[in-house]
C-alpha positions in Angstrom: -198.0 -82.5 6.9 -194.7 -81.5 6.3 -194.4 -83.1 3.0 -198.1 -81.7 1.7 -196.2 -78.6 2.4 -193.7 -79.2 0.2 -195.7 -80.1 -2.7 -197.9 -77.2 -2.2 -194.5 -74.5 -2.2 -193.4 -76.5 -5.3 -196.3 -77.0 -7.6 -198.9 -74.2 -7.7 -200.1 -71.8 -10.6 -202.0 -68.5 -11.0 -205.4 -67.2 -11.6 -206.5 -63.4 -11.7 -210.2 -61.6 -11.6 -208.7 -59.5 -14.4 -209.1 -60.6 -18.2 -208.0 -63.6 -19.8 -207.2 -65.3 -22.9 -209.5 -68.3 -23.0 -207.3 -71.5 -23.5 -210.3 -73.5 -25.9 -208.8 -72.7 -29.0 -211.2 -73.3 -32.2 -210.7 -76.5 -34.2 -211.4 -75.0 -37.7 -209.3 -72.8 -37.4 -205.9 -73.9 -36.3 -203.2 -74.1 -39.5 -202.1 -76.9 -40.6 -198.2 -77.6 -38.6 -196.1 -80.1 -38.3 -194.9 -81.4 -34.7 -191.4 -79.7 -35.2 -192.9 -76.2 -36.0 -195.2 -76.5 -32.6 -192.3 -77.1 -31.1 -190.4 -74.1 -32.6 -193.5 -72.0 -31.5 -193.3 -72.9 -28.2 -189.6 -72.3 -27.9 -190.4 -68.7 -29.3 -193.4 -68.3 -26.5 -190.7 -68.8 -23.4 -191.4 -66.4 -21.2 -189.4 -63.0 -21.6 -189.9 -61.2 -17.9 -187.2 -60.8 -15.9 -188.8 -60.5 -12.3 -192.4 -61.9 -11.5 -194.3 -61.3 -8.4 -197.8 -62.2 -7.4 -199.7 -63.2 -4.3 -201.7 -66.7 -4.3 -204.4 -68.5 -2.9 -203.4 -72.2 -2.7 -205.7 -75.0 -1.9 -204.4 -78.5 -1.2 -206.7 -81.4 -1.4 -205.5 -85.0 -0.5 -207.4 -88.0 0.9 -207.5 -87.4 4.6 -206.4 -83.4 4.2 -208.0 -80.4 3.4 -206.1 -77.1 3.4 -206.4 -73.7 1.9 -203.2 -70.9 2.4 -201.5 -68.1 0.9 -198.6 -67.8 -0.7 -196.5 -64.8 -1.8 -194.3 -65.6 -5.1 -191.5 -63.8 -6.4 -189.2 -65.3 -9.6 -186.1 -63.8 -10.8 -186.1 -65.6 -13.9 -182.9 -68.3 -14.3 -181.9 -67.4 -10.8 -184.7 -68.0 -7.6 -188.0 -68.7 -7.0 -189.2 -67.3 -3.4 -192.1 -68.9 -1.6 -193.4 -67.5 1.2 -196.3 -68.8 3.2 -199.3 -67.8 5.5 -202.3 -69.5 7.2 -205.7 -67.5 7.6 -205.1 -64.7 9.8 -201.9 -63.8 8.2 -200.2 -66.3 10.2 -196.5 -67.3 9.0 -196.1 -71.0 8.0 -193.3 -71.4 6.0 -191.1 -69.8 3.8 -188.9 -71.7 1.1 -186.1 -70.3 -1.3 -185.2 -72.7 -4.2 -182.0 -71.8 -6.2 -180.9 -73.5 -9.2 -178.7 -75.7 -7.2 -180.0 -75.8 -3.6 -183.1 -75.9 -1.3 -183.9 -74.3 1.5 -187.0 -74.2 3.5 -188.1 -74.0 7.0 -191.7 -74.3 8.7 -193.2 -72.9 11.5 -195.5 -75.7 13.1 -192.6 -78.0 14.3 -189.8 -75.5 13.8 -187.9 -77.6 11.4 -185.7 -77.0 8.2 -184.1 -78.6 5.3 -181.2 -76.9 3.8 -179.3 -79.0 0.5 -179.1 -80.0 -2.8 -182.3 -81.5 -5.4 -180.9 -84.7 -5.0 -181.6 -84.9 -0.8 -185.1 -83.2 -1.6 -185.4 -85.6 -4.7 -185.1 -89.0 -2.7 -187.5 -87.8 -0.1 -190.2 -87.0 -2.6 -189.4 -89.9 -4.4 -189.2 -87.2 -7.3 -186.9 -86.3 -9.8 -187.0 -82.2 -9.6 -184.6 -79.4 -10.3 -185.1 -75.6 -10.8 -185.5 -75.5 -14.4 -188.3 -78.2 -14.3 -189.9 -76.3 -11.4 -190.0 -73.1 -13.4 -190.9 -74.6 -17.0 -194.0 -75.3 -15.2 -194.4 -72.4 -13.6 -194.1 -70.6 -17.0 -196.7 -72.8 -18.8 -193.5 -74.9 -19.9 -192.9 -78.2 -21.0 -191.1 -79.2 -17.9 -188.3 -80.7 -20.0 -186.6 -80.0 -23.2 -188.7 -81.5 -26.1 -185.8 -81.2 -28.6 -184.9 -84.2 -30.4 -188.3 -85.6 -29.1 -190.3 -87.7 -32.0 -194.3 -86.9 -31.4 -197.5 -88.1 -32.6 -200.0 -85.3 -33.5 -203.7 -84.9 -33.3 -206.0 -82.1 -33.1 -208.9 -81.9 -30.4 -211.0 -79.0 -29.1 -208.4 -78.0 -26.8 -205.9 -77.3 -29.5 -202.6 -79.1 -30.9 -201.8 -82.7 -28.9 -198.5 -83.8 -29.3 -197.5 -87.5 -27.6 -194.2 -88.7 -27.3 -193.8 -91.7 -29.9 -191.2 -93.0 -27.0 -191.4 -93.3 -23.0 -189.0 -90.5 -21.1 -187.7 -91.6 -18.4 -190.3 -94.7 -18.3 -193.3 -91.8 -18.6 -195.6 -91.1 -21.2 -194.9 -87.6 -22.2 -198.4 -85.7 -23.4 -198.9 -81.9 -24.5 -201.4 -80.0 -25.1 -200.8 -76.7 -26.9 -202.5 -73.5 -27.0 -203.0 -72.9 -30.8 -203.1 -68.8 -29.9 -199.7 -68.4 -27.7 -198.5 -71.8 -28.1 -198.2 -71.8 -24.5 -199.0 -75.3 -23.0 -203.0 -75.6 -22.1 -202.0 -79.3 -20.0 -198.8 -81.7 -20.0 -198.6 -84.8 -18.4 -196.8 -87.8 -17.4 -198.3 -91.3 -16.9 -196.3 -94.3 -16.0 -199.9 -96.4 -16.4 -203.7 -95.9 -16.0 -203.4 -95.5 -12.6 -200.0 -92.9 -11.8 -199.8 -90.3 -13.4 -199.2 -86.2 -13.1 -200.3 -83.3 -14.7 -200.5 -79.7 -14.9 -203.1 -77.9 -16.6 -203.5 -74.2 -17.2 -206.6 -72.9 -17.6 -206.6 -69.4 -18.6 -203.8 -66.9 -19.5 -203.5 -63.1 -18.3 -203.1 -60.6 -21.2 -202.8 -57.1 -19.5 -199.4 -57.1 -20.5 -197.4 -58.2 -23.2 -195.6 -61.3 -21.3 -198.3 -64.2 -21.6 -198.3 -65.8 -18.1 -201.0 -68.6 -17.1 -204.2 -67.2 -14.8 -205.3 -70.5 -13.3 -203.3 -73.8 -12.2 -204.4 -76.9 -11.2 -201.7 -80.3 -10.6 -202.9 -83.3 -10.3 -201.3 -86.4 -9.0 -201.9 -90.1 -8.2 -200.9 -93.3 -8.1 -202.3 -96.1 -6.5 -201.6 -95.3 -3.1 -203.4 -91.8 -2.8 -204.5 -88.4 -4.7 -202.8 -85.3 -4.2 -204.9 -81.9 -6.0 -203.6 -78.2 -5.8 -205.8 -75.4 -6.9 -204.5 -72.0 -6.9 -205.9 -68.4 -7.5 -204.2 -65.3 -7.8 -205.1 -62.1 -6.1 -202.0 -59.9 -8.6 -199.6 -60.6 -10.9 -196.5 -58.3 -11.2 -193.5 -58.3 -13.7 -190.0 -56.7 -14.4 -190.2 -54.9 -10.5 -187.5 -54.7 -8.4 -187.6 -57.6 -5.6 -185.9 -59.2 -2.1 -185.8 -62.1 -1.9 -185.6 -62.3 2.6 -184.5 -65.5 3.9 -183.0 -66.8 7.2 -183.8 -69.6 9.1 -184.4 -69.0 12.8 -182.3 -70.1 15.3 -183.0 -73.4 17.5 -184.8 -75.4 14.7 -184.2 -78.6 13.8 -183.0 -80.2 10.5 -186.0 -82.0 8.8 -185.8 -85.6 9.5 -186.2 -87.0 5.9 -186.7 -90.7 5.5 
């Protein structure tokens, strides 16, 4: 349980009733690019807020576990990304503040906490995360730097594909990109057939000049299990003040990571 938790604070997206860019781009019309100007575009499309704030409804779907919660965001670009958590009722369940070199977290149910560096968190997770990843996809991002990165290209309905002609870090990188924003549509990372993960984004919000995705869903699996987080978002904020309150209560435990 604690570890769904985890995933969930980590890896969610947004989705909003208001309007949206559609993320099916039309084939006969994309121009004719190269796989080094995508890239270039998709540097230029970083995203230029300062703050972001939005409130999210998260559902987790594994195996054996079904869950659906809310999460309040808040990003101060570069700096933290604040995760706070509530069951249905409005019921605290855990609040998380990730930094761009530490962790911390704590959880209600069993009053426990983890408190350290990406490297701990990394070799519980059996995952290889730090801020800037966590953000890039948060931001419709590759998740890593693509410079220097040879691709193949092809065209679908979705837009530009790009494929990595070479295994990163003994994963398949794939790309899809949003011929309008060049913002990313879907990335993903396969070791084989069978493990992979992915992000995909399927809708943008375009009530204000910052292009930010709507609607998130990651996907993950290997042979072992499946792990699938929806998310929807209720509002999306930018360039507000914000707080970013954290403290873990007293008499909980470390997190007994093994």
């Amino acid at each position: 349980m604690t570890k769904y938790i985890f995933i969930s604070l980590l890896f969610f997206g947004l989705f909003s009733a208001c309007k949206s860019t559609s993320t099916v781009a039309n084939r006969t019309a994309l121009k004719t690019l190269s796989p080094q100007q995508i890239t270039q575009n998709i540097e230029r499309a970083l995203v230029q807020a300062k703050t972001i704030s939005a409130k999210i409804k998260v559902k987790f779907t594994a195996a054996k576990s079904k869950q659906v919660i809310t999460a309040n965001l808040r990003i101060e670009k570069d700096s933290v990304i604040w995760i706070s958590l509530t069951a249905i009722g409005g019921i605290p369940v855990a609040k998380m503040l990730i930094m761009p070199h530490r962790v911390s977290y704590y959880e209600k149910l069993n009053n426990t906490y983890f408190d350290g560096d990406f490297s701990l968190l990394n070799s519980w997770l059996k995952a290889d995360l730090n801020f800037d990843k966590i953000q890039n996809i948060l931001f419709a991002q590759p998740a890593e730097s693509i410079d220097n990165i040879d691709f193949i290209l092809s065209i679908s309905d979705r837009g530009y594909e790009l494929k990595a002609k070479n295994k990163i870090d003994k994963n398949t990188a794939e790309y899809w990109v949003n011929s309008e924003n060049f913002k990313l549509n879907k990335q993903q990372f396969s070791k084989n057939k069978k493990e992979f993960l992915a992000f995909s984004y399927l809708g943008f919000d375009t009530t204000t000049a910052v292009i930010f995705p709507n609607k998130m869903t990651v996907e993950a699996k290997n042979e072992k299990e499946s792990i699938k987080v929806d998310l929807t978002y209720n509002s999306l904020k930018f360039d507000l003040p914000l707080s970013y309150p954290f403290k873990i209560p007293k008499g909980y435990k470390m997190l007994d990571i093994k």
